[in-house]
N, C-alpha and C positions, 0 to 999 in steps of 0.2 A: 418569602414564605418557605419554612422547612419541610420535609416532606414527613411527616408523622407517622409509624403504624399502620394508626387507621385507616391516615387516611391514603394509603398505600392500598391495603384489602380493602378498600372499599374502591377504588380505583380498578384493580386488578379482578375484586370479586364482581362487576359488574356494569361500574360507573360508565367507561366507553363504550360498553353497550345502550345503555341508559341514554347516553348523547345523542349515540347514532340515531336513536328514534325520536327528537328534542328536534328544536331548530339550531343546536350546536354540531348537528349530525354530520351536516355538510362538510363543518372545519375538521372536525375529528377522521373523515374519512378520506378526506382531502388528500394527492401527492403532488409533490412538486414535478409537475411533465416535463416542461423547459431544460430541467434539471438533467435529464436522460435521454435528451433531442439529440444529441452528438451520439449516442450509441445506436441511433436508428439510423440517423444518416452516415454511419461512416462509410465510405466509399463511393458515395453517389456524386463525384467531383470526376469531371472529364480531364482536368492537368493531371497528370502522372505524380509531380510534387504535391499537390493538393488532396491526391488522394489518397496518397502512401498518409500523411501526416493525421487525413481523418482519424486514420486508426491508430496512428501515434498517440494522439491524445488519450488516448482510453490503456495507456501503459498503467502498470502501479507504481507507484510514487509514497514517499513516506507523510504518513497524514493526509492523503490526498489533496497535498498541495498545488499540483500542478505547475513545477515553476519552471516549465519553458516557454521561450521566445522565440522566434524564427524572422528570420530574415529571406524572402522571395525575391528582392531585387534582380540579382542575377541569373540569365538563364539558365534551370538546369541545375541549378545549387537549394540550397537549403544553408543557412548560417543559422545557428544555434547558438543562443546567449541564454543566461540564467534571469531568471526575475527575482535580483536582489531584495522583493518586497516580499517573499513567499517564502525566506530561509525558515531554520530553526536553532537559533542562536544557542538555546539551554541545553536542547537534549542531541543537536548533532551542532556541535560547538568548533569544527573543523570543517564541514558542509560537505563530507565524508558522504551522508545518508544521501542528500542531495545529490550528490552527483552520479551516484548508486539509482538514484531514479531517472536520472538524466539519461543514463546508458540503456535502462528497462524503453524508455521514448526513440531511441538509435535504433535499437534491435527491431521494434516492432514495426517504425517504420523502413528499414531494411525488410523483413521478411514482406510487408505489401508491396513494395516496388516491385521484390521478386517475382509474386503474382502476375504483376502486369508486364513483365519482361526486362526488368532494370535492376543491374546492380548497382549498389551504391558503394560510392571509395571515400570514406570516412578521413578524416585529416583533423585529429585531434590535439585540442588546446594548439592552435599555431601560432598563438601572439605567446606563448610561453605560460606557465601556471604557476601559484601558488599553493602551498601542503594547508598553509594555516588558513586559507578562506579564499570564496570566490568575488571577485569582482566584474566587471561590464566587459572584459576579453572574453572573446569566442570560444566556445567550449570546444564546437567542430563544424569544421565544414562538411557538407554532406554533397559529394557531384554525383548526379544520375548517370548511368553508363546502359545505355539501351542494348539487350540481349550480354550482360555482364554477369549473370548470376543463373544458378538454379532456385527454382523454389522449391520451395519444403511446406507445402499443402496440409500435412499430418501434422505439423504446427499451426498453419497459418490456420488450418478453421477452426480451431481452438480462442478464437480471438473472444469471438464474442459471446463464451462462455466461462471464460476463465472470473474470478471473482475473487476478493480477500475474503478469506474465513474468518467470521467473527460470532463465534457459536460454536459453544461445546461440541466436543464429536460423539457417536458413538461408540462408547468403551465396550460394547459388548462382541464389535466387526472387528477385528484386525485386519494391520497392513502387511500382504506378508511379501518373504523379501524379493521374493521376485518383481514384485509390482514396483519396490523404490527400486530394484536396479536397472527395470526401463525408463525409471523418471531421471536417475541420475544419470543415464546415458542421453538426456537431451543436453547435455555443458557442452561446447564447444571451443570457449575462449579461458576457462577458469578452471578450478579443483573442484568435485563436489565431493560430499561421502554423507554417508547416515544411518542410520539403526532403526531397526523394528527389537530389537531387542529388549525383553519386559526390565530387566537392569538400569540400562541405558536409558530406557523411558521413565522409567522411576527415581533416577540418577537428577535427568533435564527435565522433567518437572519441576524439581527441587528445586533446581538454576533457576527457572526462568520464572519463577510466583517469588524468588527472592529479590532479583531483578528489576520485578515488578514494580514490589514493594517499595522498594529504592525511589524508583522514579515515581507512586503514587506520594512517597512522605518526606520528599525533597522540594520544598515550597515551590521554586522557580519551574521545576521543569513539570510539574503536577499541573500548575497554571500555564504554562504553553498550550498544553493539552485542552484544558479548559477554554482557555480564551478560543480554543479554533472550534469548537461544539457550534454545531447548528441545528438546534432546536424546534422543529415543527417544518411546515410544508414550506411557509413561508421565508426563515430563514434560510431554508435548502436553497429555496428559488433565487433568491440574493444574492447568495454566495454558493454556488456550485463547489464547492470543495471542503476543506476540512474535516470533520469525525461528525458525519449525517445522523439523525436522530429522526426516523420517520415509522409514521406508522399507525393504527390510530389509536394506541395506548399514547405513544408519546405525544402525538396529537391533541389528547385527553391532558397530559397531564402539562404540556405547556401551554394549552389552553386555561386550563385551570391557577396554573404562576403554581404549581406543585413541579415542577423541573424547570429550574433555571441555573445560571453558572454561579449563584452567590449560593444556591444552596448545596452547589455540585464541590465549591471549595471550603464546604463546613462539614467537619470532618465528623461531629457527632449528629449530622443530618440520617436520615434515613435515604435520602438519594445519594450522599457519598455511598456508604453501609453498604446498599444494596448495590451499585455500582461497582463498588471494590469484589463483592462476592461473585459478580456477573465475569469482571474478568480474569480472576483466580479459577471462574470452571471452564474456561477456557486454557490455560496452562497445565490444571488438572487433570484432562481430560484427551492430550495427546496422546495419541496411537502409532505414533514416529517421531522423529525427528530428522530435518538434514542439514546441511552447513557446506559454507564455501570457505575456501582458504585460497588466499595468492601469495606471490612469493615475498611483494613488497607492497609497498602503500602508495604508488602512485597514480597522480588522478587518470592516467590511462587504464592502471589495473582496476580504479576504479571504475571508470567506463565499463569493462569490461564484465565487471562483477554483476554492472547490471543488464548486460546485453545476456548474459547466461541468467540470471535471477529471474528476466523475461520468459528467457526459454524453457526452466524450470517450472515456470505458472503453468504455463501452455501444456509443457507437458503433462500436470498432475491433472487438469482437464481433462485434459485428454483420455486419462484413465478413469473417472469417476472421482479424484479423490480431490476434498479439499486440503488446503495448505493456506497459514497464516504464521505472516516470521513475526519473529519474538526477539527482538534487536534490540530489548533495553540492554541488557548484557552488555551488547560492544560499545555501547556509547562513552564517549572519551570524556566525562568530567568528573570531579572526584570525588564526590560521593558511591561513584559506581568503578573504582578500581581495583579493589577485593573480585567483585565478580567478573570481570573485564579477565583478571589474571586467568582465572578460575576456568573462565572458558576456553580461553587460549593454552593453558595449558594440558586440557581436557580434549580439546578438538583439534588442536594443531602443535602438538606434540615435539615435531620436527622443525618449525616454525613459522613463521608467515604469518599473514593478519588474517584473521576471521571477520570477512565481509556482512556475508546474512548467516541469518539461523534462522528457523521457522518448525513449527509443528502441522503433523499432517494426521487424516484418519477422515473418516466417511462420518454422513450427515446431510440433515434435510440440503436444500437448494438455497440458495441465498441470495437476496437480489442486486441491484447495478451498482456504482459508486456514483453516485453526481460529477458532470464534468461542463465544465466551462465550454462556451462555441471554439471550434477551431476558428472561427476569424477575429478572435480577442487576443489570439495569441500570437495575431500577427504580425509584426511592426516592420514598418517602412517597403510596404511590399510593392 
């Protein structure tokens, strides 16, 4: 079933109210809890490894994939592998973005250990790596070194409030530049830089709704996106990851078979339609932008991109603002290498590869991302 007009406003004009008071009330109001159980317990784990990693898990990741592994075998270590089954083959075709979430899981869980008194000494890719993809070699070893670190507290309680932004900002607040240059002063491993500048912002909006584009009307990588949709309480609850749809509109309208992914990849639907306009006022509606640049492209400097990419969340918490990257741009397949130049020649001037981009600017609260138990993720422990 397509999603009609009508039967859109009528939906929108009332209908999930309507439910709520029905016996379909229940489903429509429904959230998946299970879903957001690792955001409550993170840290409630007396091993030191166990409890650094609680929080690990609740890193950002691209799609909310979640694709680490850990290895607890030996004492005192962490071994971290990828889960080959959680790539994204179309729109990060080198596992570039992936590994860019892998380093945001390093970082986060480094700054908890520091908490409790432990640094960690990272040993990355040691079986050796590949540019063009990952396979079942260890990403890093992670050894805990009790009283090895300072911690960084003005990060670290940032954790459990940091969130992707996925909602228009408002354009009426500005960012001003004082505010990005304490956010860009959270990098430690990488280059950041960014603009509050109305030019600039007018400039990268333009990039990134063309970007967009790209990637919504490039068949394969449009259906990536699609196929990871989880659609009402129920699918959240299943699948803890992927691009969450919760709520009790959405509730309403996957109750109803008015949102689903057949309707979501037909393009003259009113759920494409209106879907396409929902994330256009989201690039529209940036009140910043920032960007990372390294000198080269390897998967350390990737690691690295996202141990700062981490710190960079953390930080704009910290400050009240939200931030949501906008990384169709650098994605390496060619339909997207017009705007790939674009950016790189735009933002890294000098040279070097542009890791993340992301747009920033104030706006309502936004709630958790679903995440899988920390003991799913952990093999042969």
């Amino acid at each position: 079933m397509t999603l009609t007009r009508r039967k859109t406003l009528a939906l929108l004009g009332g209908g999930a109210i309507l439910a709520a008071t029905t016996g379909a009330g229940y489903k429509v109001t429904r959230m998946p809890l299970t879903a957001f159980e690792p955001w409550a317990t993170a840290g409630n784990y007396n091993e030191p490894r166990m409890r650094a990693l609680s929080y690990a898990i609740l890193a950002p990741n691209p799609h909310n994939r979640q694709p680490w592994q850990v290895d607890l075998r030996t004492d005192g270590e962490v071994t971290l592998r990828v889960d080959q089954s959680r790539l994204l083959p179309h729109t990060d075709p080198f596992n570039r973005q992936i590994v860019v979430g892998l380093g945001c899981f390093l970082e986060l869980m480094c700054l908890a250990a520091a908490q409790d008194g432990y640094g960690v000494d990272l040993d990355l890719f040691p079986d050796g790596e590949d540019p063009t993809g990952l396979d079942d070699r260890r990403v890093a070893v992670a050894r805990f070194i009790l009283n090895g670190t300072t911690p960084e507290p003005d990060l670290f309680e940032q954790v459990m409030t940091r969130r992707s932004y996925k909602k228009p900002f408002d354009t009426s607040q500005p960012v001003d530049a004082a505010t990005l240059s304490r956010v860009l002063a959270a990098a430690k491993f990488t280059s950041f830089a960014g603009s509050v500048a109305p030019d600039d912002i007018a400039a990268l909006r333009g990039i990134s709704r063309d970007a967009l584009r790209i990637e919504l009307e490039t068949p394969r990588t449009y259906k990536e996106s699609v196929d990871l949709l989880r659609i009402g309480h129920r699918e959240v609850a299943a699948n803890p990851d992927g691009i969450d749809f919760t709520g009790p509109m959405f509730e309403a309208m996957a109750l109803t078979g008015i949102f689903t992914r057949k309707a979501a990849l037909d393009r003259t639907s009113m759920t494409y339609i209106e879907g396409e306009k929902a994330v256009f006022a989201n690039t529209d509606t940036a009140m910043g932008h920032l960007w990372q640049v390294t000198p080269t492209n390897t998967r350390s400097d990737q690691i690295n991109a996202g141990r700062d990419w981490l710190r960079i969340n953390l930080a704009t918490a910290g400050l009240g603002l939200g931030m949501q990257p906008l990384s169709q741009g650098l994605q390496e397949y060619p339909e997207m290498s017009d705007i790939y130049d674009q950016m790189h020649a735009r933002l890294a001037p000098k040279g070097g590869v542009v890791q993340m981009f992301a747009r920033i600017g104030y706006g309502p609260n936004v709630g958790q991302s679903p995440r899988w138990p920390l003991e799913s993720k952990i093999v042969n422990a």
